[in-house]
N, C-alpha and C positions, 0 to 999 in steps of 0.2 A: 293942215296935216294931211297926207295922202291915205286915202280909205286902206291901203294894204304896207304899212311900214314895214322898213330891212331893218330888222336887228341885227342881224351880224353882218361880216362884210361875203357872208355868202355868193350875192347876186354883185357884182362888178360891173363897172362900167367898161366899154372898149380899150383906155388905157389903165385898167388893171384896178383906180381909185372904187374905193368906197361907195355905193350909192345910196347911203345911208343917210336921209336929210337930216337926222339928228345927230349928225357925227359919227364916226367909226368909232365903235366900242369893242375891237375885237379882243383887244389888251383886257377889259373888262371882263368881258365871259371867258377868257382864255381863264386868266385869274379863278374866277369865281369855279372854271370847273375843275381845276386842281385843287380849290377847297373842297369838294363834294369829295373828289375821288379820296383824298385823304382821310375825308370823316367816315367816307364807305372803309379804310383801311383799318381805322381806329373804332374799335366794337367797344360797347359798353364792358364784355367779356375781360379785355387786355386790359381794363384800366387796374390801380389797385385799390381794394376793397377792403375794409377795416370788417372783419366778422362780428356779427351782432351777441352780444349776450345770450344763452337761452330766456333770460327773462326782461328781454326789450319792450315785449307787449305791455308785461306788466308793471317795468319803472316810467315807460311812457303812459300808461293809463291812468297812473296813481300821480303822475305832473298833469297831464290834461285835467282831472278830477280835482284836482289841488287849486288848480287854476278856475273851474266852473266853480268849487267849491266858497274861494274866495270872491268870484261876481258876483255870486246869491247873498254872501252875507254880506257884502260892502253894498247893493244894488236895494236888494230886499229885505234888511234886516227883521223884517216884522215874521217873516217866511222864516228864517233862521233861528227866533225865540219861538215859532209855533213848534218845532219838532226837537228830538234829539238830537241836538246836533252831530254828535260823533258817530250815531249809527247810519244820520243822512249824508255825512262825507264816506263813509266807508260802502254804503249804498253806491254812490253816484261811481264811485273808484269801481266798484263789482260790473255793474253796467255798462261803463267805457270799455273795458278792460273786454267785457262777453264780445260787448260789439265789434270792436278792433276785433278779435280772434273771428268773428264771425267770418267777415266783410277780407280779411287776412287770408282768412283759408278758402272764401269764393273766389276771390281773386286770383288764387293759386291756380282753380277751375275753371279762370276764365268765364265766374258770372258773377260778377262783383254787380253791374246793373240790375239782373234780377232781383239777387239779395238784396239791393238796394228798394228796391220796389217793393220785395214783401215783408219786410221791416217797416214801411211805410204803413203799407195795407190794415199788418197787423195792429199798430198804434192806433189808427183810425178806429180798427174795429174795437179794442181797449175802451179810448175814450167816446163808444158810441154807446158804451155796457154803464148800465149806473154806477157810480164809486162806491167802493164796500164803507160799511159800514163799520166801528167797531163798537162790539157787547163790552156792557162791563160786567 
């Protein structure tokens, strides 16, 4: 293979041929940049978009929750008789739900990574704090 290959048929040989040792691909990239141009034509903007609910967050957060809710008790059922159950799904549902919103509206701000990172930070520091206790 020659240390500087012709991808297109730019460089020509004296009778006008190809000097593309791996064949002429002009047909190829000709192709390939009329699909570019086209997707440059076609914006996410034009497509059609079905409008979200105002409460997408929260029918999506209460199926995610629904869904963790059922892993913990098919996965850890011993986890599931130690607590209330119904106020530990309506917990996990509250929490998804913040988080999405959170992570939703950085995103908006374009710092969805930060937030990501200090939702991190903060957990760490949570579980670095003893676990409360409870009085009876």
């Amino acid at each position: 293979m020659p240390d500087n290959p012709i991808w297109s048929c730019d460089d020509r040989g004296p009778r006008g041929d190809c000097r593309n040792p791996h064949g002429c691909h002009c047909d190829e990239i000709a192709g390939l940049v009329a699909q570019v141009e086209q997707l440059k034509r076609t914006s996410m903007v034009s497509l059609p978009m079905k409008h979200l609910p105002e409460d997408a967050v929260d029918l999506a957060a209460r199926a995610i929750a629904a869904e963790a809710a059922h892993h913990i008790k098919t996965m850890y059922p011993a986890a599931a008789q130690a607590v209330t159950w119904g106020s530990c799904k309506r917990s996990l549902a509250g929490v998804i739900r913040n988080g999405m919103r959170r992570l939703g509206d950085a995103a908006e701000r374009g710092e969805m990574e930060a937030e990501i990172r200090a939702m991190r930070s903060q957990r760490a520091r949570e579980d670095e704090s003893p676990a409360p206790t409870l009085s009876t």
